[in-house]
C-alpha positions in Angstrom: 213.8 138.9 120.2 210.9 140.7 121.9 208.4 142.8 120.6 208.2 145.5 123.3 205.9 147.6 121.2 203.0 144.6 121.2 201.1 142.7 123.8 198.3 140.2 123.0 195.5 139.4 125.6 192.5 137.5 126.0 189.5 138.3 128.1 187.7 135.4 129.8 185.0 134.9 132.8 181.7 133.3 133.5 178.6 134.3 131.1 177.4 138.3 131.3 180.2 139.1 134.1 181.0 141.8 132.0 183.6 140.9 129.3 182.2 142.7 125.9 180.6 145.6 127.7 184.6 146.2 129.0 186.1 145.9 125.5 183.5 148.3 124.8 185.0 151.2 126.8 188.9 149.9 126.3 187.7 151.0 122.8 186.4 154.1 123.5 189.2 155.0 126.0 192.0 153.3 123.1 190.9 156.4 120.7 189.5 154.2 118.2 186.3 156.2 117.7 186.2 160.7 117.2 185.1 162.0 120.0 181.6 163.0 118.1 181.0 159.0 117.0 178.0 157.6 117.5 179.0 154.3 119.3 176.5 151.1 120.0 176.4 149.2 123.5 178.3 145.5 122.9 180.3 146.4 119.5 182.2 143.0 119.9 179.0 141.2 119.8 178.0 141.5 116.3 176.0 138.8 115.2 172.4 138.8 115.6 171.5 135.8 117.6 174.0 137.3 120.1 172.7 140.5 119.9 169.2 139.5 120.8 170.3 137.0 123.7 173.0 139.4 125.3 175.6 136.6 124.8 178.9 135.9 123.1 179.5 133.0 120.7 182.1 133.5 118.7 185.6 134.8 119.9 186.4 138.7 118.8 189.7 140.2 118.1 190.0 144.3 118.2 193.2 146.1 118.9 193.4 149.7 121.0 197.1 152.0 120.8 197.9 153.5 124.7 201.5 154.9 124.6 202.3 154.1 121.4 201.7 150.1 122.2 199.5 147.9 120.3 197.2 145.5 122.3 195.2 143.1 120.4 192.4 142.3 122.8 190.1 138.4 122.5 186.6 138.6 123.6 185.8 135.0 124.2 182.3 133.3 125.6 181.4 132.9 129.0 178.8 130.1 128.2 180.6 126.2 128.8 178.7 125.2 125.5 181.4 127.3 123.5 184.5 126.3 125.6 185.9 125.1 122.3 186.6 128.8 121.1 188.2 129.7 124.3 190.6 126.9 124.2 191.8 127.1 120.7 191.7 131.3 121.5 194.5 130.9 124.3 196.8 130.0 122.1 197.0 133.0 120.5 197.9 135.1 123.6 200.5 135.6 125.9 198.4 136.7 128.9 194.6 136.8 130.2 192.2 139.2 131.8 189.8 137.1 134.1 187.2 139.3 134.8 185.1 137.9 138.2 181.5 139.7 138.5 181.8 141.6 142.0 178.5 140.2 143.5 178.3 136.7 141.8 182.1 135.9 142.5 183.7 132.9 140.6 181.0 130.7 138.4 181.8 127.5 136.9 183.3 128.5 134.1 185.8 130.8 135.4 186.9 127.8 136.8 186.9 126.3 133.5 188.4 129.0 131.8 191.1 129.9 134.4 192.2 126.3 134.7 192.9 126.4 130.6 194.6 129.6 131.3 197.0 128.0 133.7 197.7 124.8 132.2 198.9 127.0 129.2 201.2 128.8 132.0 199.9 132.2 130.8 199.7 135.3 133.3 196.5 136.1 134.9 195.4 139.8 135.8 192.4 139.4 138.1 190.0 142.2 137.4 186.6 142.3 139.9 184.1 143.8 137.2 180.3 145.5 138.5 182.1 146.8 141.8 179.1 149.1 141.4 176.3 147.0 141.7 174.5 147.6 145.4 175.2 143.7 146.5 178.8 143.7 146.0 181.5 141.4 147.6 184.4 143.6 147.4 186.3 141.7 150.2 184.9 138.3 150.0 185.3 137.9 145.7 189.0 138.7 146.4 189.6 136.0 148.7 187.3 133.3 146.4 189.5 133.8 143.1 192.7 133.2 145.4 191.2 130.2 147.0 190.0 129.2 143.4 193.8 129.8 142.3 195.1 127.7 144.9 192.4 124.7 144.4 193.6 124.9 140.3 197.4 124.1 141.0 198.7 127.7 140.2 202.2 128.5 140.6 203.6 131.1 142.9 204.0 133.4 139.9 200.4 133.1 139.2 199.1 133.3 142.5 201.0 136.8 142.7 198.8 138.3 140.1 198.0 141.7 140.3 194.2 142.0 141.2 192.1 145.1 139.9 188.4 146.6 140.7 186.9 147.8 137.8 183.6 148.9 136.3 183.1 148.4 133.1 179.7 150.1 132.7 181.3 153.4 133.8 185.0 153.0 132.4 186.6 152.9 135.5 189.5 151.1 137.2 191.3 151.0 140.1 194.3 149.8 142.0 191.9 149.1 145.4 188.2 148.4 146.5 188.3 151.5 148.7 189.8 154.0 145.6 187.5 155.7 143.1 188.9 155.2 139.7 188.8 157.8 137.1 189.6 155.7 133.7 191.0 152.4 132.6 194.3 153.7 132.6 195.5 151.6 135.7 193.8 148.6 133.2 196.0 149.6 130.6 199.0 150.3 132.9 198.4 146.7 134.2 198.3 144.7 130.9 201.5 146.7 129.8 203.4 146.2 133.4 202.8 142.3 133.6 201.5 141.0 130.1 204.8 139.5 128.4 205.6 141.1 125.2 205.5 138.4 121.8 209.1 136.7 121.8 210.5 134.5 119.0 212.9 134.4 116.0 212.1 137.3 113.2 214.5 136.3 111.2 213.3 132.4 111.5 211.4 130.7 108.9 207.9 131.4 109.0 205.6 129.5 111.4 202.2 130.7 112.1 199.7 128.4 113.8 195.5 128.9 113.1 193.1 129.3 115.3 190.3 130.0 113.5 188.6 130.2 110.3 186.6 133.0 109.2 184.3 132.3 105.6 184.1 135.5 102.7 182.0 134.2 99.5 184.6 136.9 97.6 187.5 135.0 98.8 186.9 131.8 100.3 188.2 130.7 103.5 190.0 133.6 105.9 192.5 132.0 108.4 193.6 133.7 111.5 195.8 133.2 113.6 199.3 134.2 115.4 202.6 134.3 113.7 204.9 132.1 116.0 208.4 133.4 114.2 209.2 134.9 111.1 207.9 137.1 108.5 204.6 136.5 106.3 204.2 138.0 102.9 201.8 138.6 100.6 201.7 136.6 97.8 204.3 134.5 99.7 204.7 130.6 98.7 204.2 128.5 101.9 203.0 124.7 103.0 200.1 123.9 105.0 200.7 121.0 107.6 199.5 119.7 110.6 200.7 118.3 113.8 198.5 115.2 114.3 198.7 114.3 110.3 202.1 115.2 109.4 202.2 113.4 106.2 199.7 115.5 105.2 201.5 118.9 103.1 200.1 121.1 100.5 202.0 124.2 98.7 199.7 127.4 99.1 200.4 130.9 98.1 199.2 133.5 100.4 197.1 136.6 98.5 196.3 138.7 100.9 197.6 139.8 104.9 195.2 141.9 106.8 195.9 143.0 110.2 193.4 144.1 113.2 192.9 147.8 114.1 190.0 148.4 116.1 186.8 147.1 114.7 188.9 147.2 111.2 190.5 145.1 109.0 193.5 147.1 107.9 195.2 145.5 104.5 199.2 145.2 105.1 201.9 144.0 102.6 203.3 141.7 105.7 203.0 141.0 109.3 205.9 139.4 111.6 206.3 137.5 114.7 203.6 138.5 117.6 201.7 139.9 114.9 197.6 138.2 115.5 196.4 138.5 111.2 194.0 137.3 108.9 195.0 136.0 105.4 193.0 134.5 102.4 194.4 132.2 99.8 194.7 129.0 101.7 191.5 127.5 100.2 192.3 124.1 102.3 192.7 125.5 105.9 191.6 124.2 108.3 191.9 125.0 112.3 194.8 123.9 113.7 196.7 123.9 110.9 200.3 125.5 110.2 201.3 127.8 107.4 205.0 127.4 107.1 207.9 128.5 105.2 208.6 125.8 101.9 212.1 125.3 103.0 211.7 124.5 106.6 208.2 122.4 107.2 207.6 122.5 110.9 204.4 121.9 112.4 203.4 123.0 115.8 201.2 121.1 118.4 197.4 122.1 118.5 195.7 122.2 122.0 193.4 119.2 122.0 189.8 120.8 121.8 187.8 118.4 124.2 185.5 115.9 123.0 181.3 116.7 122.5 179.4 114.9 125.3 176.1 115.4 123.5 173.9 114.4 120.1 171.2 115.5 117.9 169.9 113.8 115.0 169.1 116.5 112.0 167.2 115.2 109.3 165.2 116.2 106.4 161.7 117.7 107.0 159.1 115.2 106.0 155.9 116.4 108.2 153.1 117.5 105.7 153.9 121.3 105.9 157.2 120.3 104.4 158.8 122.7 101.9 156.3 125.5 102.8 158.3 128.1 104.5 162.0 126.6 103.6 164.4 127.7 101.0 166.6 124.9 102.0 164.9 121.6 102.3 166.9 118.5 100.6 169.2 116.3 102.7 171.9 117.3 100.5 171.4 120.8 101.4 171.1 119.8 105.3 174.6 118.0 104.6 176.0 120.6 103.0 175.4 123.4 105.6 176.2 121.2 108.4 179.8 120.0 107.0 180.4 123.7 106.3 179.5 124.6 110.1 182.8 122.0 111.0 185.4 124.6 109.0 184.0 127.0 111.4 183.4 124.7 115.0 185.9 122.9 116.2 183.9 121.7 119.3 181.3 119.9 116.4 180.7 116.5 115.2 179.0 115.5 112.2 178.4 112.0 110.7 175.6 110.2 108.9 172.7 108.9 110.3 170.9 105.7 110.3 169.2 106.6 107.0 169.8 108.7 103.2 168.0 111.5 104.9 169.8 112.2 108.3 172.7 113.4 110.3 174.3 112.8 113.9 175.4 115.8 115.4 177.5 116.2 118.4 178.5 119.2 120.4 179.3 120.8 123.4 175.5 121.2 125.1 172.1 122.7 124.3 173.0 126.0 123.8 176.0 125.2 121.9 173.7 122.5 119.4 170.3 125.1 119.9 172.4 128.0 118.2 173.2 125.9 115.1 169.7 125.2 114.4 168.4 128.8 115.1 171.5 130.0 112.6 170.4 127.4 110.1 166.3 128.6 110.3 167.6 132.4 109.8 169.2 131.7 106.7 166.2 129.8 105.2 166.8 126.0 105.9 163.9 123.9 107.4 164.1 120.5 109.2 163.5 118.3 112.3 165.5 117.4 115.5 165.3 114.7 117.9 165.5 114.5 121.5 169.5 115.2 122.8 171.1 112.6 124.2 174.6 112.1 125.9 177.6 110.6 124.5 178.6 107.7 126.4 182.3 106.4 127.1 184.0 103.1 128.0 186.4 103.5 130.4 188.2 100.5 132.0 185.5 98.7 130.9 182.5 100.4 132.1 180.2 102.5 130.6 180.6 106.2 131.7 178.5 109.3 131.0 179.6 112.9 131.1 178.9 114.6 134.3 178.5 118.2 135.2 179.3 120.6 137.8 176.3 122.9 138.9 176.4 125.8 141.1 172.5 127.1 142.1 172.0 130.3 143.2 168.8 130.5 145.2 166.5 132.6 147.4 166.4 130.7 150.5 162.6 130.1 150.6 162.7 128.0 146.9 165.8 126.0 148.6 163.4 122.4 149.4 161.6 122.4 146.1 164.8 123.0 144.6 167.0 119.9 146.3 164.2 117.6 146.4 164.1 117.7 142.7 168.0 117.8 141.8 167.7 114.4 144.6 165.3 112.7 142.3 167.7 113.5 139.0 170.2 111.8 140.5 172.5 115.1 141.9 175.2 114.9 144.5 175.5 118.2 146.9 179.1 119.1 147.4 178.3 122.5 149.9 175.8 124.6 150.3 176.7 127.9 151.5 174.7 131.1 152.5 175.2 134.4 150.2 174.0 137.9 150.1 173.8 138.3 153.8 172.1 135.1 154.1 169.2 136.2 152.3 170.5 133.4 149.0 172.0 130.1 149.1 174.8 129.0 147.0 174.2 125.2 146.2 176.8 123.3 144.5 176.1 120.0 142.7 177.7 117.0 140.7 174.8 115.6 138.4 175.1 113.6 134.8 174.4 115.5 131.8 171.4 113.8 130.6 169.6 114.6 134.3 170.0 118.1 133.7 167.7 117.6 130.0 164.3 119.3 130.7 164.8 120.8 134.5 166.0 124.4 133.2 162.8 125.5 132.7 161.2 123.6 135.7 164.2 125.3 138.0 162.6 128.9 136.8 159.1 128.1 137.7 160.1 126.3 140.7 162.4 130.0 141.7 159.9 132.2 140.4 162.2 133.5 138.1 165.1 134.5 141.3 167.2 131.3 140.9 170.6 131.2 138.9 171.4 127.6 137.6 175.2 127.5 135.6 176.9 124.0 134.9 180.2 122.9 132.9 181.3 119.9 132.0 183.3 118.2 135.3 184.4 114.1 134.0 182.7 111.2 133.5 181.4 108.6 135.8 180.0 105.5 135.6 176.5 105.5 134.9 173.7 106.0 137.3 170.9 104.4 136.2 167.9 105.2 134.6 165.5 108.3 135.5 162.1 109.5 134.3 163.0 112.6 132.5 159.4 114.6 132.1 156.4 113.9 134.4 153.8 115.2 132.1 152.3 114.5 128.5 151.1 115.5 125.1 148.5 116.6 123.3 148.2 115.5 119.8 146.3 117.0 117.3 143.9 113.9 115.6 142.9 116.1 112.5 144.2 117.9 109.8 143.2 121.2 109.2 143.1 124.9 110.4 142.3 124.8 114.6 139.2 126.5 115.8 138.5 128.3 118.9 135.4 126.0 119.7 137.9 123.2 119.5 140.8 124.8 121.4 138.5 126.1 124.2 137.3 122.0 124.4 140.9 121.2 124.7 142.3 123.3 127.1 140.6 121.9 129.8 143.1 118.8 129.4 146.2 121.0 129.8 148.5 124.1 128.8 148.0 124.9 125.1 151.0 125.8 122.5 148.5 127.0 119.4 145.5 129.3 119.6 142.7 129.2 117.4 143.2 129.9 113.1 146.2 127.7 113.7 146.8 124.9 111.1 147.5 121.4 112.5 148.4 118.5 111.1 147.8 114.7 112.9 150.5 114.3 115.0 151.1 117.6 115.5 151.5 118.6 119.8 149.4 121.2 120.6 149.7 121.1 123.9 151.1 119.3 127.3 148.9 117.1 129.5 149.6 117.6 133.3 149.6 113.8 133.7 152.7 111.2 132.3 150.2 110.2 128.6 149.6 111.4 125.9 145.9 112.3 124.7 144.3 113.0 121.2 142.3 116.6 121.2 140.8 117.5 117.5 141.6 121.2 118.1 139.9 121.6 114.7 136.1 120.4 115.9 133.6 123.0 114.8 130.1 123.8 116.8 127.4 121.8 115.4 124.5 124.2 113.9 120.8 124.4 115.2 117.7 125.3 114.8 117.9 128.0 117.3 121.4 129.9 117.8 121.8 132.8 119.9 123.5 135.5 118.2 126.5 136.2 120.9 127.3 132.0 121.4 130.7 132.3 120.2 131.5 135.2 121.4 131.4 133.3 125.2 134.1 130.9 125.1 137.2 132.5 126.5 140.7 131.1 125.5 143.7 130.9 127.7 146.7 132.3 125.6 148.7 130.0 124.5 152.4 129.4 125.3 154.6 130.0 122.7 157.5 127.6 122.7 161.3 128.6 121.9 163.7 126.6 120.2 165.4 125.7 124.0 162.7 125.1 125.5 161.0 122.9 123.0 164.7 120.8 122.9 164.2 120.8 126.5 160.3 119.3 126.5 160.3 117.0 124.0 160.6 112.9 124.7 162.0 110.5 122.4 159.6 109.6 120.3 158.6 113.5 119.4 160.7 116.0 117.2 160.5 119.5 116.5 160.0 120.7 113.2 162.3 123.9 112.5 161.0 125.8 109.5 162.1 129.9 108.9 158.8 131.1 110.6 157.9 128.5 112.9 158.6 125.6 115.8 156.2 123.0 115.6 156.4 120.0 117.9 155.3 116.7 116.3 155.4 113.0 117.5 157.4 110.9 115.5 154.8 108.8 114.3 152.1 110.9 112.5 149.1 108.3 112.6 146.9 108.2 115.8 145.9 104.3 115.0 150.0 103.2 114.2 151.0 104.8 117.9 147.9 103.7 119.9 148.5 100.1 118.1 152.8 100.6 118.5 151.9 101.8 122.2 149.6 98.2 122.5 152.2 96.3 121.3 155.3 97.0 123.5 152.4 96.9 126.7 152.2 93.5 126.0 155.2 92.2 125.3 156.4 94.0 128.3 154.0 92.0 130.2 154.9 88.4 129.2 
């Protein structure tokens, strides 16, 4: 059977091409708001961090009503670091919107994204998004996501799929570059035309597979998820099992079904097949599980999420600010936050560390390991993180490291600078291509994870703040060899106490500063980076010696260079591996791993001479 009066569609595409500030007027235009309702710019996006970073992390569901039709709509990320929410998301449609930015054309991860698409066999509408911006590609984008088709294996079907130019700033669609849209309506007309309506068995017993896991501290864990056939209940009696365990059954009893209607949760007595719901009760779900009738215990497959190809160690705060600013500071705490995280992550590994008072975690990338931390600080926890480092493989027995695919979009004068550095981290050019009139380059580049660690923020400097650097994960490789990863040092504080401007206007000469004066230091503690590869000892906390005679205005002389404030990225990105960062609620502090001056000058003596015998 088919439900003709449902469809359920995802919306993927390459970071800030447009995705959430579309469902934005699909809302508007779906009648989900009065006319007279104040309405807020990104509604999908609703946590915080991604409010602040202009971002999605977490997958959305809504649902809009055109012709008396029901669409659930999925807004997934666009960043590579959360690929695992896209994957497990596509299961829970029947068709995808790839939205294509109309300047930029296809990133890397609409290749990612479309190729998950496809494998799946799901139907593509192509929709060209920002077809107002002033350096627009109208004909050229069209041909680059048909090429990109082709290149991904797609089937004639899929190769056939209708392409649309939209705006989603102004709420516009429309069937051709040269036509002026009025609405979505050719949007909606689109999804209803080729999007397959939800088929199955409604009168089958129950089957509904879960995609993700929501958290309520009234009612526990919230699964959601797509009913595959059959009818759910509330208060219904079913089995949780799982395709990869199947020994593995537990009776549950479902309390309550809630279904979504535009930014609502709307409480229902039952949902059936093609229905996308929420439901509470299941205290032991997990993702990937599936609720099934008692009578008829049939699991289905789960798309295997891909593996992390990165790892931070988390452990318990021990510098001598510790507990300070921190709600949360114990290691059971740390543990018990960060097994939580994995109800919610399916892209996340945790394990123990080497000792009592640390963790391993792996993940996706920076971003995807950066956000966990800054989520963790908000909510009042406070500890340190190493260095990352990438997850190697054996593979016919060789070692292998994870390598990444990264596109560069530069203004043609920062081109050398830029090559001559991705040369020396070890990157392979696959083409280089002129773009925007010839004005830009498009470089494209196979490089290792781990080369990538630290050149971010390097790239920006390097660009003035023009270039556009995206990478995803490609395959691994055997490994290339070692590299030098930062060119420049630290300064470390070698005093306790509270900094003063005579002693940060003597140390500032030696490099950039990252504190400013009435700053409070402990030994050990980096307060600053040294142009040249070694790290020095400043006493930022020296005071100026009194005397007999003491002009009035002698302090008043010494200027100080304002200091540069570190983020949580960028401070992943600069430390080496023997420093940390200390994460507290109200700071990021960069330490060395050993505190004492003396133990790392006579540790630092040590391995100098056994590496010369």
């Amino acid at each position: 059977m088919k439900r003709e009066d449902l469809r359920n569609v995802a919306i993927i595409a390459h970071v800030d091409h447009g995705k959430t500030t579309l469902v934005d007027e699909m809302l508007k235009q779906g009648g989900i708001y009065r006319e007279n309702q104040a309405t807020e710019d990104r509604v999908m996006d609703s946590n915080a961090i991604e409010k602040e970073r202009g971002i999605t992390i977490l997958a959305k569901n809504t649902a809009v009503h055109y012709k008396d039709i029901k669409i659930n709509i999925i807004d997934t990320p666009g960043h590579a670091d959360f690929g695992g929410e896209v994957e497990r998301i596509l299961k829970m449609v029947n068709g995808v919107i790839l939205l294509v930015d109309a300047a930029e054309g296809p990133m890397p991860q609409t290749r990612f994204v479309l190729k998950k698409a496809l494998e799946m066999n799901h139907r593509v509408i192509v929709v060209v998004n920002k077809i107002d911006k002033p350096d627009a590609r109208l004909d050229e984008v069209g041909d680059e996501v048909l090429e990109l088709l082709m290149e991904l294996d797609a089937t004639d079907e899929q190769l056939d799929s209708p392409m649309l130019w939209c705006s989603g700033r102004a709420g516009t669609a429309a069937y051709s570059p040269f036509d002026e849209g009025k609405d979505l309506t050719p949007l909606f007309d689109t999804i209803l035309d080729y999007i397959p309506a939800p088929e199955g068995e409604i009168e089958a017993p129950l089957q509904l597979l879960v995609s993700s896991i929501d958290y309520n501290d009234y009612v526990g864990r919230i699964g959601i998820g797509r009913i595959e056939r059959g009818v759910i209940r509330q208060n219904q009696e079913a089995v949780i099992c799982n395709y990869h365990n199947p020994d593995q059954k537990k009776r549950t009893k479902i309390v309550s079904i809630s279904q979504i209607d535009g930014l609502r949760r709307v409480p229902v007595t039952e949902a059936k097949m093609g229905d996308i719901i929420c439901f509470s009760g299941a205290e032991s779900i997990s993702i990937g599980d599936t609720i099934t009738a008692v009578d008829c215990v049939e699991p289905l497959e789960f798309v295997k999420v891909s593996e992390p190809t990165m790892e931070m160690t988390f452990s318990v705060n021990d510098s001598p600010f510790a507990g300070k600013e921190g709600k949360f500071v114990t290691s059971r705490q740390l543990r018990d936050r960060l097994y939580r995280e994995l109800l919610k992550d399916v892209s996340l590994r945790v394990s123990d560390g080497e000792t009592t008072d640390s963790f391993k975690v792996a993940g996706r990338g920076e971003m995807h390991l950066s956000i966990l931390v800054e989520n963790m600080r908000r909510e009042g926890y406070e500890l340190t993180v190493s260095t990352p480092r990438v997850l190697f493989k054996e593979i016919d027995c060789m070692t292998c490291e994870p390598v990444e695919r990264v596109e560069i979009d530069v203004p043609n004068d920062y081109c050398g600078p830029v090559m001559e550095k991705l040369g020396a981290r070890k990157g392979e050019l696959l083409n280089m291509n002129p773009t925007a009139g010839g004005v830009r380059t498009r470089l494209e580049y196979l490089m290792p994870t781990r080369c990538l660690f630290g050149y971010r923020s390097e790239f920006m400097t390097d660009t003035r703040g023009e270039g556009i650097l995206n990478s995803t994960f490609e395959t691994y490789e055997p490994y290339k060899g070692e590299i030098v990863r930062r060119f420049t040092g630290s300064l470390v504080a070698s005093e306790a106490g509270e900094s003063t401007s005579y002693g940060v206007f003597n140390a500032q000469d030696r490099g950039v500063m990252f504190i400013s004066n009435q700053c409070p230091v402990y030994e050990g503690m980096i307060v600053g980076e040294n142009p040249k590869l070694e790290d020095i000892a400043v006493n930022v906390c020296k005071e100026k010696h009194l005397t007999a005679v003491r002009s009035k205005g002698a302090d008043e002389a010494l200027r100080l260079v304002p200091a540069k404030i570190m983020t949580l990225e960028e401070a992943i990105e600069f430390i080496a591996d023997d420093e940390l960062i200390e994460v507290t609620p109200k700071s990021i502090r960069l330490r060395k791993r050993i505190l004492s001056t003396d133990a790392r000058y006579k540790l630092a003596g040590r391995i100098k001479k056994e590496a010369g015998k």
